[in-house]
Backbone of each chain as ProteinMPNN parsed JSONL, in Angstrom:
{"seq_chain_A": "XXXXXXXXXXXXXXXXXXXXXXXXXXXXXXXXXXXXXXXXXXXXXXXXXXXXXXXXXXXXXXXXXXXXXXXXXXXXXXXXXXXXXXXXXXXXXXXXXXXXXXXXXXX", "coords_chain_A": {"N_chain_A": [[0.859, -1.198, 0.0], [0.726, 1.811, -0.945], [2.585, 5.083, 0.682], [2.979, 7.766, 1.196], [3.65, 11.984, -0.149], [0.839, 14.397, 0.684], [1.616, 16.451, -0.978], [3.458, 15.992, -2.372], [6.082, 14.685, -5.119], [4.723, 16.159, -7.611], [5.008, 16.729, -10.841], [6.627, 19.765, -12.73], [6.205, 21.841, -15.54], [2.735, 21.157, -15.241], [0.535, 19.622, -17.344], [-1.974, 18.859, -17.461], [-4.959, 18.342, -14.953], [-4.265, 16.084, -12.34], [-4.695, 13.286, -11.449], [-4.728, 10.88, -9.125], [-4.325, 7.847, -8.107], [-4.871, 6.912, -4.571], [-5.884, 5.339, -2.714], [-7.748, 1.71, -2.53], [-10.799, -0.065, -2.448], [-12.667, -1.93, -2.27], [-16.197, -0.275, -2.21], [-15.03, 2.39, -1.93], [-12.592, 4.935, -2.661], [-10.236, 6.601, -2.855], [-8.224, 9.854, -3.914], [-5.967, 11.573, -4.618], [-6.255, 15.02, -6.122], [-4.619, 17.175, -8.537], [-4.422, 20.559, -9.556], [-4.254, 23.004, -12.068], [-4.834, 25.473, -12.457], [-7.08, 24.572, -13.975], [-10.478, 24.103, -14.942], [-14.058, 23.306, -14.802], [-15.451, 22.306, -18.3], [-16.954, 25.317, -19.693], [-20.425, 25.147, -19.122], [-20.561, 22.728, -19.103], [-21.793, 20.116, -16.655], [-21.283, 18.295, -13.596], [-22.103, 15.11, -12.667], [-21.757, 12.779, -10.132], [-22.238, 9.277, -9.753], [-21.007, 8.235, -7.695], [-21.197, 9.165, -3.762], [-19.278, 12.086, -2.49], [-16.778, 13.089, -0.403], [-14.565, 15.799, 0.112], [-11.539, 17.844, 0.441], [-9.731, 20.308, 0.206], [-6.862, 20.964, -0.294], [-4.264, 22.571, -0.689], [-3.997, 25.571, -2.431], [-6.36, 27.248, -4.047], [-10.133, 27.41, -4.797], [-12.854, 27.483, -6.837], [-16.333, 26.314, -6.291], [-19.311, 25.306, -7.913], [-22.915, 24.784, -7.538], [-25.521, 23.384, -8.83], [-27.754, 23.658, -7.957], [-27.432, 26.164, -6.328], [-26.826, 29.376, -6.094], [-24.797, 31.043, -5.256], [-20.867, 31.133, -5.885], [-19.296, 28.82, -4.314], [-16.328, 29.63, -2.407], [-13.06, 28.093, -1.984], [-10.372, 27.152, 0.359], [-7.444, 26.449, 1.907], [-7.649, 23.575, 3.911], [-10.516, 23.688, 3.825], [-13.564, 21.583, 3.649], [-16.547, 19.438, 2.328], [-19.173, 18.211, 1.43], [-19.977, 16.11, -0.943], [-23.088, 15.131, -2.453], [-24.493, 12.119, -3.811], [-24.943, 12.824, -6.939], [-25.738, 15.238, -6.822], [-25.597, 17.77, -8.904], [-22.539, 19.464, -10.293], [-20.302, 22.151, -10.591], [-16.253, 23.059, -11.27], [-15.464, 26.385, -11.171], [-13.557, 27.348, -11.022], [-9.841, 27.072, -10.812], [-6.873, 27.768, -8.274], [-4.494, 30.055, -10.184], [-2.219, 30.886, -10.195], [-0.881, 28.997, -8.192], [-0.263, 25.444, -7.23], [-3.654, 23.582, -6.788], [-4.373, 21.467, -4.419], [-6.14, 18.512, -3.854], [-7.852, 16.527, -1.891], [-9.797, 13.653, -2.073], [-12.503, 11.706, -1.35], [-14.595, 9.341, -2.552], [-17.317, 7.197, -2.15], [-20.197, 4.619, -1.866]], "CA_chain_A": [[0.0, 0.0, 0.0], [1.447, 3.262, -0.857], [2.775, 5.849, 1.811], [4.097, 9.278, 0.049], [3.265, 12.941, 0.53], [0.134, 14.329, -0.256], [2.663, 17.811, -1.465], [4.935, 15.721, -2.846], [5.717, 14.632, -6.708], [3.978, 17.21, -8.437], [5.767, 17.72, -12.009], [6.203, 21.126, -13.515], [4.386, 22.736, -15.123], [1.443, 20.165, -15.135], [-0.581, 20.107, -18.895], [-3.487, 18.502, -17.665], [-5.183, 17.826, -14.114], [-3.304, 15.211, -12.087], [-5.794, 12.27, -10.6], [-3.696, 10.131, -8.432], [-5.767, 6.777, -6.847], [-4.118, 6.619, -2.987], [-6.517, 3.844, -2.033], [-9.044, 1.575, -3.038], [-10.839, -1.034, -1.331], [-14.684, -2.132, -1.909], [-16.765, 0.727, -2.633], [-14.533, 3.316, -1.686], [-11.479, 5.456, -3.623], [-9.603, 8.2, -2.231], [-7.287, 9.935, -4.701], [-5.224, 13.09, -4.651], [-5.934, 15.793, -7.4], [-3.998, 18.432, -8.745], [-5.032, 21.345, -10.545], [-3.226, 23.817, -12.097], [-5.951, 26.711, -13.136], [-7.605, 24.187, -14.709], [-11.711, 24.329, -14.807], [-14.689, 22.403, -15.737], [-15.262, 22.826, -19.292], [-18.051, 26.032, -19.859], [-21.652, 24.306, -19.589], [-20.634, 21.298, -17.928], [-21.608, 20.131, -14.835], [-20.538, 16.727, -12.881], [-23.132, 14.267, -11.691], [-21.818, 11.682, -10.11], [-22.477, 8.247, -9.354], [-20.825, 7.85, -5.875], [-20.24, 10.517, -2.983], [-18.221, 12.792, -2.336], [-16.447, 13.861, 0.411], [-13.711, 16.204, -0.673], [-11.196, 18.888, 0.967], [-8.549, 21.463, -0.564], [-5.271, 20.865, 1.14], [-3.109, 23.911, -1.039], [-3.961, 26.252, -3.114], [-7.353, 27.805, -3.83], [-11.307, 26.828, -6.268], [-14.261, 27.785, -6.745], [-17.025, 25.56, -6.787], [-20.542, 25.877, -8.009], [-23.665, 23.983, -7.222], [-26.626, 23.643, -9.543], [-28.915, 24.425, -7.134], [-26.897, 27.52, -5.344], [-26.517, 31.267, -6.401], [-23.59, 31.809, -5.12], [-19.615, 30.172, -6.033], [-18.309, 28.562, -2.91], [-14.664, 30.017, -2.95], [-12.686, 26.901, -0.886], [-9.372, 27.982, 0.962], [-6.69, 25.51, 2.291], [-8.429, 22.866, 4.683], [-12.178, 23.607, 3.615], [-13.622, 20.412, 2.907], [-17.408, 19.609, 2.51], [-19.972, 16.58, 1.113], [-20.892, 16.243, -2.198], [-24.146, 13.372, -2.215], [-24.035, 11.834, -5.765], [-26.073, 13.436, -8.327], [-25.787, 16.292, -6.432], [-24.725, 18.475, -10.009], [-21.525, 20.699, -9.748], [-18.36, 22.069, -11.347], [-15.065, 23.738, -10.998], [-15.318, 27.352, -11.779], [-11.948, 28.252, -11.287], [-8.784, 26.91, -9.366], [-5.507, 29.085, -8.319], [-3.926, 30.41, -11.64], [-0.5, 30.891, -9.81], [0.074, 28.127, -7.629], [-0.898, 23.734, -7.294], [-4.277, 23.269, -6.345], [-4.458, 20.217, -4.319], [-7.652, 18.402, -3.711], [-8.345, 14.946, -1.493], [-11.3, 13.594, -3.123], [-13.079, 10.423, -0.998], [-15.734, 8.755, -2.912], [-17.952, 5.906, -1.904], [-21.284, 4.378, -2.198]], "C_chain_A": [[0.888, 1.239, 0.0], [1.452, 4.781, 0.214], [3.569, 7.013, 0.588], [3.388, 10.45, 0.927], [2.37, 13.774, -0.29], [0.668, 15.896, -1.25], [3.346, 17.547, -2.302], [4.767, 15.166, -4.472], [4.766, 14.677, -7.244], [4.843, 17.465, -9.596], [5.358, 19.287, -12.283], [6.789, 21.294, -14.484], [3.794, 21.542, -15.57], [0.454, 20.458, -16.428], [-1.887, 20.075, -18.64], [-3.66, 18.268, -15.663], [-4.793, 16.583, -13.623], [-4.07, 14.47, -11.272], [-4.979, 11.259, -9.89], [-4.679, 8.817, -7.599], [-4.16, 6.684, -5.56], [-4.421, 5.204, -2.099], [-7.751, 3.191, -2.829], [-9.603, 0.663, -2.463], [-12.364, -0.834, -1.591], [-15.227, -1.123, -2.567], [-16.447, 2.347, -2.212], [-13.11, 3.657, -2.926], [-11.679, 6.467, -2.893], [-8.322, 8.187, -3.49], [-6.885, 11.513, -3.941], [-5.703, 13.89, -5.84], [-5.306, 16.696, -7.442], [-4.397, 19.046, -9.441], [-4.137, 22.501, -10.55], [-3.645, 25.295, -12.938], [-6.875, 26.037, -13.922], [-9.113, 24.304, -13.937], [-12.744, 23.412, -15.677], [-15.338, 22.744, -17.095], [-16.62, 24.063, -19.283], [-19.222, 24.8, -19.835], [-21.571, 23.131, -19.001], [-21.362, 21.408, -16.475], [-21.558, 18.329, -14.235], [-21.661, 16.273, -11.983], [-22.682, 12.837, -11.637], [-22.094, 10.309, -9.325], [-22.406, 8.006, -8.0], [-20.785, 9.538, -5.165], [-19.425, 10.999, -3.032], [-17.759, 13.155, -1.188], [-14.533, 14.523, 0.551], [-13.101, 17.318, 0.037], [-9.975, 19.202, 0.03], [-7.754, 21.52, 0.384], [-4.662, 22.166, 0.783], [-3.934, 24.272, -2.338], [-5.352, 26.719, -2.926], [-8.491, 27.424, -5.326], [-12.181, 27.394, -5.426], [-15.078, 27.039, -7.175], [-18.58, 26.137, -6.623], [-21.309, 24.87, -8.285], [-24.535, 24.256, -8.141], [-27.308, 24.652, -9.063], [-28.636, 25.251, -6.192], [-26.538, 28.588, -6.43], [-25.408, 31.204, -7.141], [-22.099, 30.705, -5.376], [-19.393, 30.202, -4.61], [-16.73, 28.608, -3.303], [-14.059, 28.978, -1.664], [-10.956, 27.201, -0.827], [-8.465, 26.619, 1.727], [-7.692, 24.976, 3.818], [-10.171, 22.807, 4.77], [-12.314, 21.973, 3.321], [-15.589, 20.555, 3.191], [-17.941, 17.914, 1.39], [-20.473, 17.04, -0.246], [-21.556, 14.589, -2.383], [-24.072, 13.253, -3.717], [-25.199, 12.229, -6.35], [-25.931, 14.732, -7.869], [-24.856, 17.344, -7.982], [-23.815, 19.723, -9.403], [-20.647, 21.016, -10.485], [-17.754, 22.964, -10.646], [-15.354, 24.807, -11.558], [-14.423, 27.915, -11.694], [-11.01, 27.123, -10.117], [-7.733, 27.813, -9.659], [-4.888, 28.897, -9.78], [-2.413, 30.199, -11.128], [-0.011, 29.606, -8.68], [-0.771, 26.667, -7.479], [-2.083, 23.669, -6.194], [-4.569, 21.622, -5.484], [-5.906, 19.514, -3.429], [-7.386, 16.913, -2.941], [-9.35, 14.889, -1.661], [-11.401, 11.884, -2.197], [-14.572, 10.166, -1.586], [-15.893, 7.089, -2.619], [-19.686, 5.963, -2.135], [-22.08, 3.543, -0.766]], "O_chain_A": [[1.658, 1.54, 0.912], [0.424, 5.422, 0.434], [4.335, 6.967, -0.374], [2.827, 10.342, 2.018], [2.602, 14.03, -1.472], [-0.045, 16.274, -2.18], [3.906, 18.362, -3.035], [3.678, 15.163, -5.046], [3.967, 13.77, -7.477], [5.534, 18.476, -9.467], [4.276, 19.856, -12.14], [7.972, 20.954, -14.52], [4.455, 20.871, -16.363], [-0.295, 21.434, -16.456], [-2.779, 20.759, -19.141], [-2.626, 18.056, -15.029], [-4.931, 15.713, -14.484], [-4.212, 14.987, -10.164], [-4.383, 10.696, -10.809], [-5.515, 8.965, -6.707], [-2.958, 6.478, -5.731], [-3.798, 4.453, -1.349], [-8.541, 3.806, -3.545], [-8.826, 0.255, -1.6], [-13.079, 0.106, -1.246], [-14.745, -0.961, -3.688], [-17.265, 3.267, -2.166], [-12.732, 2.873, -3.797], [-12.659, 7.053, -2.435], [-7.691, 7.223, -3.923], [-7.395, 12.214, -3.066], [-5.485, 13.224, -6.852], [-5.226, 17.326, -6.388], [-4.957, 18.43, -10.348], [-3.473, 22.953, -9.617], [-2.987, 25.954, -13.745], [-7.58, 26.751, -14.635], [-9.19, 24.52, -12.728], [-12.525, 22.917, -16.782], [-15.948, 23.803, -16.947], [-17.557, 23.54, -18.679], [-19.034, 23.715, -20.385], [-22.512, 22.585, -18.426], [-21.468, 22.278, -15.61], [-21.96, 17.374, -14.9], [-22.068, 16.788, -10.942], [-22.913, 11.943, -12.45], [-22.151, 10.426, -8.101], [-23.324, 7.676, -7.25], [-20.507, 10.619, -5.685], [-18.499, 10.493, -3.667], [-18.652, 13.834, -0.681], [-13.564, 13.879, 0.954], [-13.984, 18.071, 0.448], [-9.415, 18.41, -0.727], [-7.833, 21.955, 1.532], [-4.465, 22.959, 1.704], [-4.423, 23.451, -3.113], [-5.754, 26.687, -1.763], [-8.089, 27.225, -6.473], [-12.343, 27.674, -4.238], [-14.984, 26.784, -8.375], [-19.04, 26.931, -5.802], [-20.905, 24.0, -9.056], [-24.523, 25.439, -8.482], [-27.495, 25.831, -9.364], [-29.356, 25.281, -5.194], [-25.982, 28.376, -7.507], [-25.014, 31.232, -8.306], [-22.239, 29.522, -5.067], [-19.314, 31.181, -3.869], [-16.1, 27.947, -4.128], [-14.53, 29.062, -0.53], [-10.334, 27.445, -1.861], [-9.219, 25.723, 2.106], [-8.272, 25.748, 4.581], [-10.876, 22.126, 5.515], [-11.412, 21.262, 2.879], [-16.059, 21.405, 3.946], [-17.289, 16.996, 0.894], [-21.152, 18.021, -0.551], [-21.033, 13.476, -2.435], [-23.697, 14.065, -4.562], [-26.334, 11.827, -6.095], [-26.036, 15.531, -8.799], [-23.639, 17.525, -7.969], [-24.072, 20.563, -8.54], [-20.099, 20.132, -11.143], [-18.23, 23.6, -9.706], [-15.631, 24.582, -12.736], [-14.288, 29.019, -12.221], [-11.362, 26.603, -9.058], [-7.54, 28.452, -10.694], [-4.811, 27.829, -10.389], [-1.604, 29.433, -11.651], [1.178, 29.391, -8.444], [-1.991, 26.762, -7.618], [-1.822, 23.684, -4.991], [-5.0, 20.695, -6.17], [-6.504, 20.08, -2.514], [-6.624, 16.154, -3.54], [-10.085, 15.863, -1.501], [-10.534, 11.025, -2.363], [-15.566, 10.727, -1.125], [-15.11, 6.148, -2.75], [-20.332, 6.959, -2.462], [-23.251, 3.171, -0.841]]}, "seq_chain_B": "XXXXXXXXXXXXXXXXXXXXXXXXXXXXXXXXXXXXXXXXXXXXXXXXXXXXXXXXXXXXXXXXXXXXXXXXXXXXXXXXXXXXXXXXXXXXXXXXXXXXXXXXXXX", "coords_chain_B": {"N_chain_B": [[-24.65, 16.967, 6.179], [-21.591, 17.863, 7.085], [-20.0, 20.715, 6.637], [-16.517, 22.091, 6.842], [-13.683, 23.654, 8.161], [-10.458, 21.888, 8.342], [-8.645, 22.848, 9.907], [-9.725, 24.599, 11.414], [-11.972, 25.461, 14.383], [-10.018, 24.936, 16.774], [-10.184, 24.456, 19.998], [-8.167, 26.4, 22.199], [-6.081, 25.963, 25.212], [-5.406, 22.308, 24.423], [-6.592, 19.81, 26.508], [-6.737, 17.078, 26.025], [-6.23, 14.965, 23.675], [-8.246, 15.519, 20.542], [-10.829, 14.152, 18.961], [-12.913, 13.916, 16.274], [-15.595, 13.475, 14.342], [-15.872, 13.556, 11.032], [-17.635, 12.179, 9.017], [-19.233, 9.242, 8.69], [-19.837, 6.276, 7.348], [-21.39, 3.216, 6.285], [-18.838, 1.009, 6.176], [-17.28, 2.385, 6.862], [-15.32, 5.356, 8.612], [-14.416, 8.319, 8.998], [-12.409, 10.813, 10.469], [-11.002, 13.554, 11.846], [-7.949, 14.402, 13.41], [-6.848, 16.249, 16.525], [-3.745, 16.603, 17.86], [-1.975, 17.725, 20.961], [0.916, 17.272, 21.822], [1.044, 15.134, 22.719], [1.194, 11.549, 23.287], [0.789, 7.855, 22.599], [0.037, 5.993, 25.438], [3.193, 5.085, 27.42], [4.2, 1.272, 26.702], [1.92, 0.777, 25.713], [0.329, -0.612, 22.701], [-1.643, 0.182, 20.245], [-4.272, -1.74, 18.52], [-5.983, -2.412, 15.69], [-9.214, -3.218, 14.716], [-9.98, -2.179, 11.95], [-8.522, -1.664, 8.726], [-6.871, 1.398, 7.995], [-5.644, 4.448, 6.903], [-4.174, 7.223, 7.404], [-3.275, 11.114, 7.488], [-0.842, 13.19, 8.013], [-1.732, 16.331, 8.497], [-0.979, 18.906, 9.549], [2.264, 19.807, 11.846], [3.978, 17.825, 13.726], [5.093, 14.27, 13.815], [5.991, 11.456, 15.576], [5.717, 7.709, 14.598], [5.758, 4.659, 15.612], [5.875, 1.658, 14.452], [5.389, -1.956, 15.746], [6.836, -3.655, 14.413], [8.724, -2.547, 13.242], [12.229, -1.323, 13.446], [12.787, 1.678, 13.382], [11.865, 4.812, 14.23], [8.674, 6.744, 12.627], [8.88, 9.4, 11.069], [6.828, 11.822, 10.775], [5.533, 14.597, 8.514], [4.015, 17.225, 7.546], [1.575, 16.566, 5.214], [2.003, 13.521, 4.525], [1.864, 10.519, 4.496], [0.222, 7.165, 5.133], [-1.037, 3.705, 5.124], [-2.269, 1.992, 7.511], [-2.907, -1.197, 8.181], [-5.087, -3.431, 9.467], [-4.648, -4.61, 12.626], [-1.797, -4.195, 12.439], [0.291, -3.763, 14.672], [0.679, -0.4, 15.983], [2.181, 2.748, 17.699], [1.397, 5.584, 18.841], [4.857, 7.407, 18.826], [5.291, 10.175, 19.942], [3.994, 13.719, 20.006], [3.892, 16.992, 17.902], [5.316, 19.218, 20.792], [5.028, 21.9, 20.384], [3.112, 23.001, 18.363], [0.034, 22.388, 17.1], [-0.978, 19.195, 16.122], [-2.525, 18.01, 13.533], [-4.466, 15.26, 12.172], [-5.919, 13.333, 9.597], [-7.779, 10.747, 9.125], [-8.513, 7.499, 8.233], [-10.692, 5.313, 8.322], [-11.416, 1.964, 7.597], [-13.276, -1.006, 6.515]], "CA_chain_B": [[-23.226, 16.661, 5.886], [-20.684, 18.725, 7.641], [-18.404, 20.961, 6.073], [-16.061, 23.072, 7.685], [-12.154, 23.489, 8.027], [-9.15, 21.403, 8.577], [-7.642, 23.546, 10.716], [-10.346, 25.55, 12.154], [-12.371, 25.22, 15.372], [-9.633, 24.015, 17.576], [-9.704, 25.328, 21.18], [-6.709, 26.723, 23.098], [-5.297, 25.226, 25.036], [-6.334, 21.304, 24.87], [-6.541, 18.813, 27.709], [-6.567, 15.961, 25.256], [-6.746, 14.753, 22.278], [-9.605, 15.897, 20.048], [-11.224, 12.917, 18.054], [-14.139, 14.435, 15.878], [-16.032, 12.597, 13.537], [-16.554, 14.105, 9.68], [-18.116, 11.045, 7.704], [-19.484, 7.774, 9.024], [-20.891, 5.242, 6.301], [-21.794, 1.695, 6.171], [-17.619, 0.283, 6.933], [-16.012, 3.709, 6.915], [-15.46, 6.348, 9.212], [-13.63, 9.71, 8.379], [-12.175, 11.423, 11.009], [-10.111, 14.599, 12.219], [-7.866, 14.309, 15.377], [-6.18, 16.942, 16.401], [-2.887, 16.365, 19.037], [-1.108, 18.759, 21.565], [1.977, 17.123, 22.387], [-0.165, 14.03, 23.37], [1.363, 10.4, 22.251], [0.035, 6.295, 23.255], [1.271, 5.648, 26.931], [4.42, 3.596, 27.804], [3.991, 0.286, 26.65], [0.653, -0.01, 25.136], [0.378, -0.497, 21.287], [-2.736, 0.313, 19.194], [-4.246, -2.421, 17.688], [-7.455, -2.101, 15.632], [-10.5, -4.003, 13.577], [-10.36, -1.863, 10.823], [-7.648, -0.859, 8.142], [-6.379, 3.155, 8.558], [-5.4, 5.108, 5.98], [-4.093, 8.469, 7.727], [-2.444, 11.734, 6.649], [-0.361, 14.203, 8.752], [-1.931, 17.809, 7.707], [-0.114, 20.334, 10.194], [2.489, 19.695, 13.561], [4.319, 16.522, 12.941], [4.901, 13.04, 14.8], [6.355, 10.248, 15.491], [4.699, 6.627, 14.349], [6.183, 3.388, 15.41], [5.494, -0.113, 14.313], [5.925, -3.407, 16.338], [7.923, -4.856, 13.428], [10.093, -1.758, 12.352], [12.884, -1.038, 14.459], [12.817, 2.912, 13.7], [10.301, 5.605, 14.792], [8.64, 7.335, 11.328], [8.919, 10.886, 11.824], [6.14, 11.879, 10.173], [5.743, 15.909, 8.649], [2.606, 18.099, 6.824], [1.041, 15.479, 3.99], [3.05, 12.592, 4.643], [0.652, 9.434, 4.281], [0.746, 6.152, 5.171], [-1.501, 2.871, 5.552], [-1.786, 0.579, 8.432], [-3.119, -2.558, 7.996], [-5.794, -3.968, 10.915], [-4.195, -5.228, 13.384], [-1.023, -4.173, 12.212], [0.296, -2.849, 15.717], [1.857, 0.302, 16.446], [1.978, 3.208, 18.925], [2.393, 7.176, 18.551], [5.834, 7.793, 20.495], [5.357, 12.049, 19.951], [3.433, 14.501, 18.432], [4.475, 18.285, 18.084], [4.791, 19.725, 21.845], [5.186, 22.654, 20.442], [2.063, 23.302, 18.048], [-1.398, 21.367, 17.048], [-0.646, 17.973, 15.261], [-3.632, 17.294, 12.666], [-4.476, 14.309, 10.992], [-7.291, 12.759, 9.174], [-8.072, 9.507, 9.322], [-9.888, 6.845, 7.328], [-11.183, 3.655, 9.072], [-12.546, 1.023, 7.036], [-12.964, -2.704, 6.468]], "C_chain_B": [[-22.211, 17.604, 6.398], [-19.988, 19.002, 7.213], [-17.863, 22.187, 7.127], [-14.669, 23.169, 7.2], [-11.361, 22.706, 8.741], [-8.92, 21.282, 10.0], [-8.577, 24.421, 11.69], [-11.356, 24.796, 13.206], [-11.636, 24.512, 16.64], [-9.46, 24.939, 19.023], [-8.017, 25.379, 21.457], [-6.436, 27.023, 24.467], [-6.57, 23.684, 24.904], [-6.047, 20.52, 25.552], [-6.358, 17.807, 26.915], [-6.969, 15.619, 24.034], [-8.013, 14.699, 21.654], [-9.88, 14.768, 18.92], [-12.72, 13.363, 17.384], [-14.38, 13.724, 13.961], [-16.745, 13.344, 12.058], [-17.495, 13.29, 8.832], [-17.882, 9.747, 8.486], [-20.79, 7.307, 8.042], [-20.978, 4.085, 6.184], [-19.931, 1.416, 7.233], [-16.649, 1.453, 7.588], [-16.306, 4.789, 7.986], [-14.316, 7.386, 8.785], [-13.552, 10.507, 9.573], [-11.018, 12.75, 11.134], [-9.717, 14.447, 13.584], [-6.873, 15.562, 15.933], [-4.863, 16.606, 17.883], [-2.438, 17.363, 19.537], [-0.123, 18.246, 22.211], [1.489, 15.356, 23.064], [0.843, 12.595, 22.711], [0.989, 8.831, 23.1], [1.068, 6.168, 24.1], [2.38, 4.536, 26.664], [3.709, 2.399, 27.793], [2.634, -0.391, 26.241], [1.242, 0.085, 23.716], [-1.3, -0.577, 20.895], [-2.938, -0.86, 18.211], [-5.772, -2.803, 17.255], [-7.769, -3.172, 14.34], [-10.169, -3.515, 12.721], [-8.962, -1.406, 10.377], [-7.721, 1.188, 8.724], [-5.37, 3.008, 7.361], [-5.213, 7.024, 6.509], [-2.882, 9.29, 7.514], [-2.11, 12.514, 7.973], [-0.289, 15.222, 8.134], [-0.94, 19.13, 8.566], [0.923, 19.588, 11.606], [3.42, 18.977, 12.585], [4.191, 15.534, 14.262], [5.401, 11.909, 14.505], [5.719, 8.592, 15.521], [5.72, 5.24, 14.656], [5.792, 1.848, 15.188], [5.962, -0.921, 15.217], [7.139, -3.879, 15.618], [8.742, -4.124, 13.14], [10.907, -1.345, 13.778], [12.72, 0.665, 15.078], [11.355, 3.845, 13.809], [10.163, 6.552, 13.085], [8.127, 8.683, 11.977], [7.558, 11.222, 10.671], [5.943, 14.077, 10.025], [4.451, 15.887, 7.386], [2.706, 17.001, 5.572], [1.912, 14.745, 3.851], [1.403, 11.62, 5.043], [0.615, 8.313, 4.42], [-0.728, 5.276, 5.406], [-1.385, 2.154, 6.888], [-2.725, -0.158, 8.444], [-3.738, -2.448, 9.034], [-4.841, -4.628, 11.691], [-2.63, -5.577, 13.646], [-0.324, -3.087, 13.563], [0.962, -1.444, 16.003], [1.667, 1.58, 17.447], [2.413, 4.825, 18.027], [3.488, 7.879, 19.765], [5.765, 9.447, 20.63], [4.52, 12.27, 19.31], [3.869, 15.85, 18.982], [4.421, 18.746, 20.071], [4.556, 21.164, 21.473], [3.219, 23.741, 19.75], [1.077, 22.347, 17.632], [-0.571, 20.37, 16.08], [-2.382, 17.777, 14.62], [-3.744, 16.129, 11.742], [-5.53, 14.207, 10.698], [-6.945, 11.816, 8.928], [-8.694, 8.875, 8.637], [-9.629, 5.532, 7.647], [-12.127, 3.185, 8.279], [-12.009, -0.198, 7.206], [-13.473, -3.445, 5.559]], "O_chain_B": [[-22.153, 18.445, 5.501], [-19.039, 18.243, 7.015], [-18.494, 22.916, 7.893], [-14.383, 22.853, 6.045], [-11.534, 22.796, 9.956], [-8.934, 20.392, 10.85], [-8.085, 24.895, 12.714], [-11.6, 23.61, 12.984], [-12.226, 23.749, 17.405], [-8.734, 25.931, 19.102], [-7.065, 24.696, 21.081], [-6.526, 28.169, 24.905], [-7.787, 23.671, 25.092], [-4.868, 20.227, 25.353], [-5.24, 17.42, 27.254], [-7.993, 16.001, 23.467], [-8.875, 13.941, 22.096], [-9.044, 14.599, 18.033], [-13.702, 13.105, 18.08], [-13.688, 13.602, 12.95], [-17.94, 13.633, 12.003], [-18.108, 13.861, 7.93], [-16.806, 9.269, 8.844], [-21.969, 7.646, 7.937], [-19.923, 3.88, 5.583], [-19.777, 1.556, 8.446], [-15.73, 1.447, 8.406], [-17.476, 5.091, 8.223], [-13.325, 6.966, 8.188], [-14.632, 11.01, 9.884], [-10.127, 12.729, 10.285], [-10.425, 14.371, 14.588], [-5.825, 15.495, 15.291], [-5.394, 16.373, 18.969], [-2.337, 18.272, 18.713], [-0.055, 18.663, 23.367], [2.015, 14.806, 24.032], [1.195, 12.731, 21.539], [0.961, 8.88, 24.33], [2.289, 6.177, 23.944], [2.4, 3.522, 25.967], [2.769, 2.219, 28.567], [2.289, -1.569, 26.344], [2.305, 0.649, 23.456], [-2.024, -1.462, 21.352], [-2.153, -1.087, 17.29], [-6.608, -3.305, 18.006], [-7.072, -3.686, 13.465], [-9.738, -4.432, 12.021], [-8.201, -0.877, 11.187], [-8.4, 1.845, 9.514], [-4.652, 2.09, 6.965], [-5.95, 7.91, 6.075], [-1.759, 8.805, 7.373], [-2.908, 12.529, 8.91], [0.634, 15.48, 7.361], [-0.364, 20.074, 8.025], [0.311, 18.838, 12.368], [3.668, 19.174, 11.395], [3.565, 15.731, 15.303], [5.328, 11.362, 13.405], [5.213, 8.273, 16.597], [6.448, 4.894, 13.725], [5.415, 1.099, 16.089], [7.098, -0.645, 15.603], [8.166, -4.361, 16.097], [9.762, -4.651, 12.695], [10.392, -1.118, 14.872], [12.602, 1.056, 16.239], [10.189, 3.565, 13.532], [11.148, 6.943, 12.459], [7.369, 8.957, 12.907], [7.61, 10.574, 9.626], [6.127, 14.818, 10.99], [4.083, 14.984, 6.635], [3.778, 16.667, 5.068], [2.799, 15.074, 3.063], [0.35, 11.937, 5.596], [1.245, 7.927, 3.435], [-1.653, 5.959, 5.848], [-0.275, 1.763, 7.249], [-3.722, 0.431, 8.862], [-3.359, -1.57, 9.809], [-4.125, -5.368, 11.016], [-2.126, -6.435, 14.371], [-0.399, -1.861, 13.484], [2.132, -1.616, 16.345], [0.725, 1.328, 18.197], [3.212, 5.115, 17.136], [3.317, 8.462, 20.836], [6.32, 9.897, 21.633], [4.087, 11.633, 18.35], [4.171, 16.008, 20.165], [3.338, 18.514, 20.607], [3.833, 21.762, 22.27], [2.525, 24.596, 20.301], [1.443, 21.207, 17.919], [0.365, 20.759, 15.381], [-3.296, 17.414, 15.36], [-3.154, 16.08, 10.662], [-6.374, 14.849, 11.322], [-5.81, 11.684, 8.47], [-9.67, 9.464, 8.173], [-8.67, 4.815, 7.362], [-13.271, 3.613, 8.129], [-10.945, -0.563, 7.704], [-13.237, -4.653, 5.544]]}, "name": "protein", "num_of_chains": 2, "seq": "XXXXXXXXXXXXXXXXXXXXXXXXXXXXXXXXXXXXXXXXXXXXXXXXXXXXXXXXXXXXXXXXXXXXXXXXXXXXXXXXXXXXXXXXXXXXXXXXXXXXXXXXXXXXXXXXXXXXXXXXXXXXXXXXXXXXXXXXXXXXXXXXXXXXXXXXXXXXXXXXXXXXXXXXXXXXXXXXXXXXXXXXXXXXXXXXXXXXXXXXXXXXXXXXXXXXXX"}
């Protein structure tokens, strides 16, 4: 089982969003992501299958809920529940420095 | 579903270790613990039902195994598995400032 750091090998500069699986086991997955200003494409929005329960270790996003107003702007250690179907996307992450995301989904 | 921060809500000072519960589902539990200098008494060892999957977010700490000779110093997003029943003990954690981890208990 893999032990590392969740800071640690990050290439630069990063082309594309960096999905990392950390664990897996049954109906669970925890990964690492990285983001590097990247965003969900215009018009999209992400419905998915399993839960979510997801926090922002470094850097800084904005996420936006179907069914909310307002962008939740998420700040090193925010973390919060996304129930599946619950529709959402990325409307922005930090432009200048590695967004890093722990992402736990299960069912 | 509880969202919040990391890092935020921790009193000052603390009498003991803070064990607070973010996400409990069917096998899994998701926790936040926060330490103040706190580590498993002389001569016990920790030895649990469920796999663990925990990260060291702020402080640092020392992790020892039964089977490894040396103590794993452990520092901010540093990550490791332990196995059920795989024994080991925390000989330190920061005296100086909060030790945070998160946790993930399943089976």
């Amino acid at each position: 089982m893999k032990s590392g750091n969740l800071f640690g090998g990050i290439p630069e500069p990063i082309a594309a969003e960096i999905f990392e699986e950390l664990l897996r086991s049954g109906n669970l997955k925890l990964e690492r992501i990285v983001s590097a200003g990247q965003a969900t494409p215009p018009g999209v929005w992400l419905d998915q299958e399993s839960h979510e329960w997801v926090a922002l270790l470094a850097g800084s996003a904005g996420l936006r809920f179907e069914d909310e107003s307002e962008v939740c702007a998420l700040k090193p250690g925010d973390y919060l529940h996304i129930p599946a179907h619950r529709r959402h996307r990325v409307e922005w992450t930090d432009p200048r420095e590695k967004t890093v995301w722990l992402a736990l989904h299960y069912r």
